[in-house]
N, C-alpha and C positions, 0 to 999 in steps of 0.2 A: 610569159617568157619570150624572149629577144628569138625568133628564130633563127637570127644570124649568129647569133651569144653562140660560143663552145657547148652550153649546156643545151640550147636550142636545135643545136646540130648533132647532138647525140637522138635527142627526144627525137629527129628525123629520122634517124638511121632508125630507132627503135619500131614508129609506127613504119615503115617501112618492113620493117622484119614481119608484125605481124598482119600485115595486109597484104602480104606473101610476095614481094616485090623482092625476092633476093635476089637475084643479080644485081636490082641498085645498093642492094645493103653492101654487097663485096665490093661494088665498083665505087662506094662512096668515098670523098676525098675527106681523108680526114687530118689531116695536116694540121686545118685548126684547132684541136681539142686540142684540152687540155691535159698535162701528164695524168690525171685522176679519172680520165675519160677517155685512156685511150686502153686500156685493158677490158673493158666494159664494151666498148665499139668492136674490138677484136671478138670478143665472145660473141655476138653475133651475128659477126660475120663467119666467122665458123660454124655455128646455126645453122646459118646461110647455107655455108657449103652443103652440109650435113643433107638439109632439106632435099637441094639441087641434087642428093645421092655421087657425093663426093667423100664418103665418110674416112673411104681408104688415106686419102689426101690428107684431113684432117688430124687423121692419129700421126701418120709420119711428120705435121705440123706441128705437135702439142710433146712427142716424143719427147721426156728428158726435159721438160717445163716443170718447175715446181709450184708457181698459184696453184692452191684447191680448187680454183675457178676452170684452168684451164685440164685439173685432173679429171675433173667434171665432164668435162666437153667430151676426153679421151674416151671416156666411160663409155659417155654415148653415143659415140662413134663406132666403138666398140662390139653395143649392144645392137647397132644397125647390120654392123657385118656378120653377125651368128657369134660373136664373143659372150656371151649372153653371163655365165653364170662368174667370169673373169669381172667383167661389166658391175654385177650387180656387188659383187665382193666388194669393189673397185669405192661401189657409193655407198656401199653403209657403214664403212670406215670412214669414207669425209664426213657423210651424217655424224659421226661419233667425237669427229675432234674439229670438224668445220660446220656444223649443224647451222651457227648465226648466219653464214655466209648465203648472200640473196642467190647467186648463182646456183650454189650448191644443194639449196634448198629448190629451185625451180626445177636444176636437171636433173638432180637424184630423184627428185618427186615425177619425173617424164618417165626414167628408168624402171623405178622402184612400179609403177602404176602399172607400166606395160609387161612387166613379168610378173603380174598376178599380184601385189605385195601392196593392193590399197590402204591397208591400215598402217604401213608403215610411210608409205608415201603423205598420207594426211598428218600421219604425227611429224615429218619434217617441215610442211611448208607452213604447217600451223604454226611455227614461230617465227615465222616472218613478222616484218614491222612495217607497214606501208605499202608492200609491194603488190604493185595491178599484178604481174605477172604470175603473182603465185595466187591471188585471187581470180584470173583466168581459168588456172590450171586444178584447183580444188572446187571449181565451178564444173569443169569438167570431168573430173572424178565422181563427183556428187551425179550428174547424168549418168556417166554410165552405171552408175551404180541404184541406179532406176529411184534418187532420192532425188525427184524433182525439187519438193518442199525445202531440201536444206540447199541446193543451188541456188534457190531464191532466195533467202535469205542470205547467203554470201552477197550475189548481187548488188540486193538492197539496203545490205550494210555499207559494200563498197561505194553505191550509187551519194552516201552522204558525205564522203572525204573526195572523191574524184567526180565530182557528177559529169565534167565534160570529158571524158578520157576516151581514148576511142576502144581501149581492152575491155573499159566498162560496160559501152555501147557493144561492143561485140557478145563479150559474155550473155546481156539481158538478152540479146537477140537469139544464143545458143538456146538459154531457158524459155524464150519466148515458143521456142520449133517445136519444144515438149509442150509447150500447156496448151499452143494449137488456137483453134479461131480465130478472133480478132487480132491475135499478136502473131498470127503468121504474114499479114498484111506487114506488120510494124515493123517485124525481123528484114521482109523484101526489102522496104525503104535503107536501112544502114546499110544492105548488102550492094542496093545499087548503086549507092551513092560512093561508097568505096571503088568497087569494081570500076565509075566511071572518073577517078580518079585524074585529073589534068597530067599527072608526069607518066603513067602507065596503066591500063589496066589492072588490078589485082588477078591472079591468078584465084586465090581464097577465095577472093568476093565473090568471083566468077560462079565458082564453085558450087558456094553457101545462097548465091542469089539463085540458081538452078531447081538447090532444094524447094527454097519456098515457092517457086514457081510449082512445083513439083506439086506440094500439099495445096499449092491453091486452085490445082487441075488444068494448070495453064502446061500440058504437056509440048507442046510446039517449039514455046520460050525457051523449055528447060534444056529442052533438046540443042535449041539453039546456044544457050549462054556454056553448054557443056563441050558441045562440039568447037567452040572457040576457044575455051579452056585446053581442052587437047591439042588445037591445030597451034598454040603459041606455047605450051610444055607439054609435051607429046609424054614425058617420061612422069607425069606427077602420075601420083599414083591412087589420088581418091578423087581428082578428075574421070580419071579411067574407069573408075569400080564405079560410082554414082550413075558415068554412062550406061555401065553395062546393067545396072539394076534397069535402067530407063529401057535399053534397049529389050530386055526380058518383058517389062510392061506393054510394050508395043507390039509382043507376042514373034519378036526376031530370035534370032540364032547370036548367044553371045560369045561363039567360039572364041572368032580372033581378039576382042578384045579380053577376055582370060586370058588366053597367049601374051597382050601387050604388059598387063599388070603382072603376071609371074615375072615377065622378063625385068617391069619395071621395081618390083615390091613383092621378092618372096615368099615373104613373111606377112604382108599385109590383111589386118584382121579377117577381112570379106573373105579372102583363100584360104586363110586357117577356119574360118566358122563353117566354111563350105568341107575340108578336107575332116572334121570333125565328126560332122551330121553327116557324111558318107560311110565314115568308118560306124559308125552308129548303124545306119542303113542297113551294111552288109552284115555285122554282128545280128541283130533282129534277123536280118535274113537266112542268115544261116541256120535259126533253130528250126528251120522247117524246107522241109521236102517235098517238092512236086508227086504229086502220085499218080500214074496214069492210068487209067481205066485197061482192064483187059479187051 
């Protein structure tokens, strides 16, 4: 594909979106697409925003649109600011009468995944027809859903229709972190090669290149590629948590940066698994009594 072509210049905006590069995805000129390519640009730019923690911005932007594409988007905006159970209403109704829709099936399947609703999330994006993004995203389901086995086999199915795609290369490299040894070496190489990308560093890559530093004990690195990830989006929010895991390993004090991440991501898993296992903590604790000797 022409990368100057309208459709070339979408496919930019695209890897751009997922090599975490959003500011270029908003700031990108899009003037030359095509009318078929410019609702598809917009949705990820919206993304964009969303990502950047603009999500306020974004619903007041989609307000009173009627694409399923962009009710989609609303959703998920939605479901970032504590709209949660409005949100999820919101996508199992397009699942119901927009289900083919690639948008619809990608962000109901984000929505649907992150309030607990995995089975319902994998029956939307399963009807997808071609799309890396929803094979991304059921890649990533499959993880967390500690089903290494069937993320590889998504991979490795998608690896025979897209072999050079960079979602593809990304994904193998997510299943690489889980299977460990030799592919934690393989996952560094796409992560740095990204990150050292000619028009910006990736934020992501930064990120994801950290972790495997991380599993391959090169703690220094990690520390370094994470603390540059912070010092250029201060506000991402699983830059900050990854830090603070690191910094807990080096046996520091991860106060302030818990303080950065609340402010920056209230909701963000690491805070919710952490305010969970405490309430647990104190419940256990409670069935029993100090007793003092006389």
């Amino acid at each position: 594909m022409d990368p100057y072509s309208a459709e070339g210049e979408l496919l930019n905006i695209h890897n751009h979106f997922h090599q975490g590069q959003y500011q270029e995805v908003i700031d990108f000129d899009t003037s030359a697409l095509s009318p078929e390519n410019e609702l598809p640009a917009r949705v990820l730019s919206l993304r964009a925003q969303i990502a950047l923690g603009q999500a306020e911005e974004v619903i007041a932007d989609v307000e009173g649109e009627s694409e399923p594409e962009l009710a989609a988007i609303g959703a998920l905006a939605q479901y970032i600011t504590g709209e949660k159970d409005e949100a999820v209403k919101t996508i199992e109704e397009l699942a119901s009468s927009a289900g083919d829709n690639q948008t619809v099936q990608v962000i109901g399947g984000t929505v649907l995944q992150a309030a607990g609703k995995s089975e319902e999330a994998l029956a939307l994006l399963s009807q997808h027809s071609g799309s890396l993004d929803a094979v991304a995203l059921i890649t990533q389901i499959h993880l967390q859903q500690n089903r290494t086995d069937l993320a590889l086999k998504e991979v490795t199915a998608a690896r025979r229709w897209a072999q050079d795609s960079l979602l593809v290369n990304l994904a193998e490299s997510w299943v690489g972190l889980r299977l460990g040894g030799d592919k934690y070496q393989q996952a560094f190489y796409v992560f740095e090669e990204l990150a050292q990308a000619p028009s910006t560093s990736s934020i992501v890559s930064l990120v994801s290149q950290a972790v495997c530093e991380l599993h391959l004990g090169r703690v220094e690195e990690a520390q370094s590629a994470l603390e540059q990830a912070v010092q250029k989006h201060p506000d991402y929010a699983d830059a900050i948590a990854n830090l603070m895991v690191l910094t807990i390993i080096n046996g520091k004090d991860p106060k302030e940066l818990i303080s950065s991440l609340k402010k920056a991501a209230p909701q963000h898993p690491y805070l919710v698994d952490i305010e969970e296992k405490s309430a647990l903590f104190d419940k256990a604790a409670a069935k029993y009594s100090a007793k003092v000797s006389a």
